[in-house]
C-alpha positions in Angstrom: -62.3 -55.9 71.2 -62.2 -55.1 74.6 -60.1 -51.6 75.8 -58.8 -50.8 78.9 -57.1 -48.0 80.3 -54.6 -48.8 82.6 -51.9 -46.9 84.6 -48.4 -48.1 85.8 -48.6 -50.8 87.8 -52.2 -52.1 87.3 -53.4 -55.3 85.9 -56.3 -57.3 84.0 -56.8 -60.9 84.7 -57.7 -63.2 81.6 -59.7 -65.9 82.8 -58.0 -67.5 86.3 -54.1 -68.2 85.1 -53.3 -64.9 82.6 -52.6 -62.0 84.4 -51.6 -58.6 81.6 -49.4 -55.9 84.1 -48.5 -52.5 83.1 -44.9 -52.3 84.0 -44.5 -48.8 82.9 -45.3 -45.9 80.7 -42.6 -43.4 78.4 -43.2 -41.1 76.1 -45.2 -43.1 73.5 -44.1 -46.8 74.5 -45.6 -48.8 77.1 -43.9 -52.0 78.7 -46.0 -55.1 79.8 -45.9 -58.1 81.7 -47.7 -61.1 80.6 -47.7 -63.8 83.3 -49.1 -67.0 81.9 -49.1 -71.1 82.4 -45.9 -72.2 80.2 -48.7 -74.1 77.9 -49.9 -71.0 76.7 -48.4 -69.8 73.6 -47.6 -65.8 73.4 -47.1 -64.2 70.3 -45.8 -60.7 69.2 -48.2 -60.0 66.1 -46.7 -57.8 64.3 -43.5 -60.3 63.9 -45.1 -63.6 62.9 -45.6 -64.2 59.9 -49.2 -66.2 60.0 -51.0 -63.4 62.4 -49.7 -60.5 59.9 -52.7 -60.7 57.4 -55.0 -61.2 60.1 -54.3 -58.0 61.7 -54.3 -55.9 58.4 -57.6 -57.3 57.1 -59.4 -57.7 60.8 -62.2 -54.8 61.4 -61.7 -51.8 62.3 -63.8 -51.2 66.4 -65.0 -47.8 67.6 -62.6 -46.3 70.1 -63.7 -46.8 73.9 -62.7 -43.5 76.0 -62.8 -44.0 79.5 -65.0 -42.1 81.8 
């Protein structure tokens, strides 16, 4: 897994046609943007069923503090 820190405002591109925007940052919550062909399926994890037991059993990867 790849981590990022990001502020407000600021983007990643995934490959040439996603684009992942921080819209903004409260408290603990943080709103993004996900701007993608209409192909490409997006999916919250933690509400679909099929993806649920993936993230509970998927490994555990050392914490990336940026510098």
């Amino acid at each position: 897994m790849l981590v990022l820190a990001r502020k407000a405002s600021e983007a990643i591109k995934i490959g040439d046609a996603i684009t992942v925007k921080v819209i903004a940052i409260r408290g603990g919550q943080v709103k993004i943007g996900i701007e993608a062909p209409s192909g490409v399926r997006i999916v919250r994890v933690e509400s679909h069923p099929t993806h649920r037991s993936e993230t509970v059993s998927a490994p555990s990867s050392p914490e990336v503090t940026p510098q």
